[in-house]
Each structure stands twice: as structure tokens, then as C-alpha cells.
N, C-alpha and C positions, 0 to 999 in steps of 0.2 A: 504494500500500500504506500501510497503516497502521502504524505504527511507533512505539515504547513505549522509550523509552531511562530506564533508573533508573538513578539517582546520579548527576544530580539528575535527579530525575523531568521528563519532560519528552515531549510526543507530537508529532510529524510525519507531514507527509504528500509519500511520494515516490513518485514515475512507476518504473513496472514495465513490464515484469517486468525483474530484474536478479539476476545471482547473488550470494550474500554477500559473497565478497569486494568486487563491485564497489560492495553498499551501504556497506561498511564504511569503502574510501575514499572514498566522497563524501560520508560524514561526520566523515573523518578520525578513523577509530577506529582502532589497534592491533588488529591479530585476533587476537593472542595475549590479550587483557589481557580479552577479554568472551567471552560465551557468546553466542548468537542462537537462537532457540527461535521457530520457526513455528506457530503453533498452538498446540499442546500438545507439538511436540516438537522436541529439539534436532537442529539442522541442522551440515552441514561448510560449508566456505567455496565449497567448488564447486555447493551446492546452488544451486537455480534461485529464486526467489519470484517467487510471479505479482502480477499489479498490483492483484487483491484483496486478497491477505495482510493477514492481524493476525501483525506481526511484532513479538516481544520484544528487547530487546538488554539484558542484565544484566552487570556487572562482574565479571571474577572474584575472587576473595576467598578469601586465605589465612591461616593462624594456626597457633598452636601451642595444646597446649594450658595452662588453666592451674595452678597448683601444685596446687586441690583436688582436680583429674580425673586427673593426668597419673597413669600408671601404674596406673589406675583398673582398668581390661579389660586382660587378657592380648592379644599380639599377633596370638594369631589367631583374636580376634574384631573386630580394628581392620579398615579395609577397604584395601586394599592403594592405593598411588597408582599402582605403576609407573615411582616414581623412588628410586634408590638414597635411602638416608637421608643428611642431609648431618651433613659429623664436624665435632667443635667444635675452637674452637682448641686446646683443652687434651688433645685424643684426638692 
């Protein structure tokens, strides 16, 4: 398979077929920390890749926003994460 890791960009070629998890540790990735997208779409860890695959691996990436945006959109037009909001020290 062919395999695409960004930040830092960089291409590979590994022997298939292999489920995500198991590409993940054999390139000693965290699978919390990146996404993996087969093709055009995003895959779980148990998913299978065959030994043709154009396979992606992208970082995950978080942030806040910043002072000109923040409070910009009402909240329910933000898109939801599915994790509690976290409180600040001073809450």
C-alpha cells in the first residue's frame, strides 16, 4: 500500500493487507493522535487495507478559537464535539 503521512510530509510503501491498527504500530503512531482516510474516506482502527490502498494518515489538530471569532456564531450553529466543555481554572 501506499501510504501518505503529513506533518512532515513524507510517502511509504508497506506490505498489505493489514488492519489500521496494525499499520499504525508499525509505524509507531499513537491512534488516538491521527486520523487514516482510505481513499476518500475515513476509516476505524479495525478497518482492513488491502495491499493496493492509497492510504492517508493526517494528524489530529486542535485549537481554540481566537479573540476576533470567539463568540462570533451563536452555539447552535457551532458543531457539536461530543465532549463536555472543559471549565477554566477561575469557573
Amino acid at each position: 500500500m501506499n501510504v501518505l503521512l503529513r506533518n512532515p510530509r513524507r510517502e511509504l510503501q508497506i506490505d498489505g493487507p493489514l488492519t489500521v491498527h496494525a499499520l499504525l504500530g508499525r509505524l509507531d503512531l499513537n491512534p488516538e493522535s491521527v486520523l487514516v482516510i482510505v481513499g476518500d474516506e475515513l476509516v476505524a482502527r479495525d478497518a482492513r487495507i488491502a495491499d493496493d490502498a492509497e492510504v492517508e494518515i493526517r494528524p489530529v489538530i486542535s485549537g481554540g478559537a481566537d479573540a476576533a471569532t470567539e463568540g462570533s456564531s451563536p452555539a447552535s450553529e457551532r458543531p457539536r464535539t461530543g465532549y463536555p466543555r472543559p471549565q477554566r481554572a477561575s469557573e
